[in-house]
N, C-alpha and C positions, 0 to 999 in steps of 0.2 A: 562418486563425488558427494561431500557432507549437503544436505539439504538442512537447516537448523529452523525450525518452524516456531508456532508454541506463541502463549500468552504474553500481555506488557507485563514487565515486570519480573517474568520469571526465570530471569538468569542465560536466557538466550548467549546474549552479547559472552558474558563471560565464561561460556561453553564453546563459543567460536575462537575465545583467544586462546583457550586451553587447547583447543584442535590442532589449532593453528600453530604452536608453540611444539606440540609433538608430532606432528609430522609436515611442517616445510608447508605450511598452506597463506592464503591472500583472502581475505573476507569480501564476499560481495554481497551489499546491503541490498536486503528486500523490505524496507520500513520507506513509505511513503514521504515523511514529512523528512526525515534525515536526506533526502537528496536538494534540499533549500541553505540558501548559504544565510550564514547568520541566528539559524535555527537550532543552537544547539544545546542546551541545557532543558528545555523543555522536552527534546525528542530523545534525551539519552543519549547522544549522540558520540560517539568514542572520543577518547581525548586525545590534545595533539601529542602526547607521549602515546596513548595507547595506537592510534594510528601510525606515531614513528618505528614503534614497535612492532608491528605485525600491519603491512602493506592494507589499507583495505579501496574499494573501488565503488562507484556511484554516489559518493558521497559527497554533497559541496557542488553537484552541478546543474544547478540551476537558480535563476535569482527568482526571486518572491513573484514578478511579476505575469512569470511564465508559467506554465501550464506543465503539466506532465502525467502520462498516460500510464494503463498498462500494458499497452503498445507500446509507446515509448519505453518501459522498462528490459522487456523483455528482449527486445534489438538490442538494449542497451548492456546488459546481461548476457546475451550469450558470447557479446563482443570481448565483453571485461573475461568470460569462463574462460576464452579462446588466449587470451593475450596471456591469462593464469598460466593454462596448460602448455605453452609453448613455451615458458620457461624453466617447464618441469618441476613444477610447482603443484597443490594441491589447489584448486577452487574451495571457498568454504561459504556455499549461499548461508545469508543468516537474516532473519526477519519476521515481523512477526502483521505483513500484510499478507492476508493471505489471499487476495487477488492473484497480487505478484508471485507466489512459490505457484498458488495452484497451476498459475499459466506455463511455467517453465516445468514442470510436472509432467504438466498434459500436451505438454507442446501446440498450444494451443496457435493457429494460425489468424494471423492481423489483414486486413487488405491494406494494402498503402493507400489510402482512398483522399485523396484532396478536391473537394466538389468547385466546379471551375464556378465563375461567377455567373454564366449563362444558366446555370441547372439552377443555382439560388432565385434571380431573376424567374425560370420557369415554375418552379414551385410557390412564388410569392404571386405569380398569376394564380396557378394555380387556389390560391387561399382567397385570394380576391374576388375570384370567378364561384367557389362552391363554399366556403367558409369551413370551418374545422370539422364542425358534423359532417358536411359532405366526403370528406376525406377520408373521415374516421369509417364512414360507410362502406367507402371506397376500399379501406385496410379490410374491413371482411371479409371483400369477398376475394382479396388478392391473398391475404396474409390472416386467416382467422386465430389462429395460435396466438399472436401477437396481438390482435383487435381485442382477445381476452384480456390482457392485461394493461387497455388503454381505456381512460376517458378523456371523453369530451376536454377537461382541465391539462391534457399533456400534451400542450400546443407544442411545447419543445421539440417532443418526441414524433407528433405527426408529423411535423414539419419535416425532421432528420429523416421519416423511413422514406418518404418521398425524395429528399437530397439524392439520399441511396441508391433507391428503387430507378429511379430516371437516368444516375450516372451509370449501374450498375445492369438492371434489370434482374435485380437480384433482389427478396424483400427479405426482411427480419429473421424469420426464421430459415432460409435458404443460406442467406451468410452466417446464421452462427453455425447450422449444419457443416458448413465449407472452413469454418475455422475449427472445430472440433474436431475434423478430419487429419490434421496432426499428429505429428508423433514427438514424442522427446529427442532431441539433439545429441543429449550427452547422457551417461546411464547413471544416475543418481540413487543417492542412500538418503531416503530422508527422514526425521525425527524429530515429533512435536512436543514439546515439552510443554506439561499441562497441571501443576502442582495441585494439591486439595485446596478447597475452597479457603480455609483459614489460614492455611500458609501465606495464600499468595494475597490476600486481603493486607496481612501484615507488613507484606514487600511492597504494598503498595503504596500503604499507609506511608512507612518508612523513606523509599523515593520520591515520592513526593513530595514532604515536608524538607529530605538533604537539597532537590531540585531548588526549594523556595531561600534555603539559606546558601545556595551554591548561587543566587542572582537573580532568581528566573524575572523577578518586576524588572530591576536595571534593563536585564538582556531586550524584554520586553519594549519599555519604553525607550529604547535607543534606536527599536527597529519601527517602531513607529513614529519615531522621528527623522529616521531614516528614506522610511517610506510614504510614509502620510495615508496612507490605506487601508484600514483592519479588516477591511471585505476582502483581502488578497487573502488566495488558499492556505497559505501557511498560520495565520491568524485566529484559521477555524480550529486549530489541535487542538487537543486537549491542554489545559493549561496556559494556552496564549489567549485561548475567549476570554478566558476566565480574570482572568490577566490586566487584559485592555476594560475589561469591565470594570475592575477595579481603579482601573488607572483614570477610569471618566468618570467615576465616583458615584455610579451604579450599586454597588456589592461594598461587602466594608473586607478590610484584610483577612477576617477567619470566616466568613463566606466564600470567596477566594477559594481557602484552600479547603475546604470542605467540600465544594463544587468539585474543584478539581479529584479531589478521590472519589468519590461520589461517579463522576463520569468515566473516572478511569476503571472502575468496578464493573459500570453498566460495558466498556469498552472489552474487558476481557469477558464478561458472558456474551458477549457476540460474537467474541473469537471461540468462545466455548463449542457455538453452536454451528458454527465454520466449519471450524477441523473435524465434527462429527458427521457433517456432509462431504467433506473433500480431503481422501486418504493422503496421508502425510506421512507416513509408516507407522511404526510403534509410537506410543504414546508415554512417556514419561513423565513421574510425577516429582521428582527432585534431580538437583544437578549431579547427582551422584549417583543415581541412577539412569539419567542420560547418559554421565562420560562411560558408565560399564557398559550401554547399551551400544555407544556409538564403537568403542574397543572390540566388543563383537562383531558388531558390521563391517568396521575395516577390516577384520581378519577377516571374511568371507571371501 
């Protein structure tokens, strides 16, 4: 099954419909912000021709308000693979989170874990009774793996390993042990498409200014009229900060959009440095040399 990974901007999307068009496949979206309804000129997000065209799934299911995990993705995911292959269909993951690919990769395993309100309650004792240091202490000597990578300032997180630990009996690094312990579901081919530095500068450039004359302010302040909230997660993208900043009269229109390429640059060297830690398969630097790679792999 096509796994389609790889940087914004670099031709992903229209590798999955070319897949998809030659051999009988359904696209499922592994991009974060495209699963938000009303998000779609800033995330790329396929057209309603190109979705008429070629079936795709997780896309459109969730409203701004709500949250979404990569837990949630990956249930979500393997359900859409399932409903794919039962109609003898091809699955065509495509995305360029790579939280989301890595986890269905690696099969990595989620707890259903909902901390009942008695463990909240115990743990807000808990913070009351020895205060964050005390805890943070406490994480030493239960969990030192983890205690490295805390201070004193990640009240969030002490607070959560305790959630865990008390519902669970399990600390930080016991549960990611216990989710790592997975396997892959379904036997995948996957391939990251990762173009030269100037190439994909230029696609990014170019996306981004077609994005700002394809709407993206309108889309923008219609959803924040819609919503009245720029702190909601969809808000933070690339291009909607940027966006609503303009729109409060922060930034002037060609800061705007200089921000926005500017971060969607810093955006794919972090994807850059991603896929060099978490194998994706062969790496491809042009769409033409993705479609002959991926021509290969299905003939295998």
């Amino acid at each position: 099954m096509p796994v389609i990974a790889g940087l914004t901007a670099s031709g992903k999307s229209a590798l999955a419909m070319d897949m998809a068009d030659r051999f009988g496949g359904e696209i499922i979206n592994a991009d974060a912000m495209q699963v938000y309804r009303g998000f779609d000129i800033g995330t790329a997000k396929p057209t309603q021709k190109e979705q008429s065209d070629v079936p795709h799934h997780l896309i459109d299911i969730r409203d701004a308000r709500e949250t979404y995990s990569v837990a949630h993705y990956v249930k979500d995911a393997v359900a859409a693979i399932r409903a794919v292959l039962e109609k003898d269909r091809i699955p065509i993951v495509c995305g360029g989170t790579g939280q989301y690919t890595t986890a269905l990769l690696n099969g990595t395993r989620f707890w259903p874990l909902q901390i009942p309100a008695s463990i909240e309650q115990e743990v807000d004792h808990m913070i009351a009774e020895y205060g964050f240091t005390g805890l943070l202490e406490h994480i030493k000597s239960l969990d030192p793996a983890t205690a490295a990578k805390l201070s004193i300032r990640d009240e969030k997180r002490i607070r959560r390993f305790f959630q865990v630990f008390n519902a669970t009996g399990m600390t930080r690094t016991e549960m990611n042990d216990w989710s790592n312990q997975g396997k892959p579901q379904f036997q995948y081919r996957p391939l990251c498409l990762v173009p030269e530095q100037h190439v994909l500068t230029a696609q990014i450039e170019a996306r981004t200014r077609a994005m700002y004359s394809a709407g993206l302010v309108a889309e923008t302040k219609g959803l924040l009229e819609q919503f009245g909230d720029p702190a909601l997660i969809p808000f933070s993208g690339i291009g909607y900060r940027h966006t609503v900043s303009y729109l409060q009269g922060q930034i002037s229109d060609r800061d705007m959009l200089d921000l926005t390429i500017r971060d969607t640059r810093r955006l794919a060297k972090r994807q850059r440095t991603w896929y060099r830690h978490h194998d994706h398969g062969p790496m491809a630097g042009s769409l033409n040399e993705a479609k002959s790679a991926y021509l290969s792999l299905m003939e295998t």
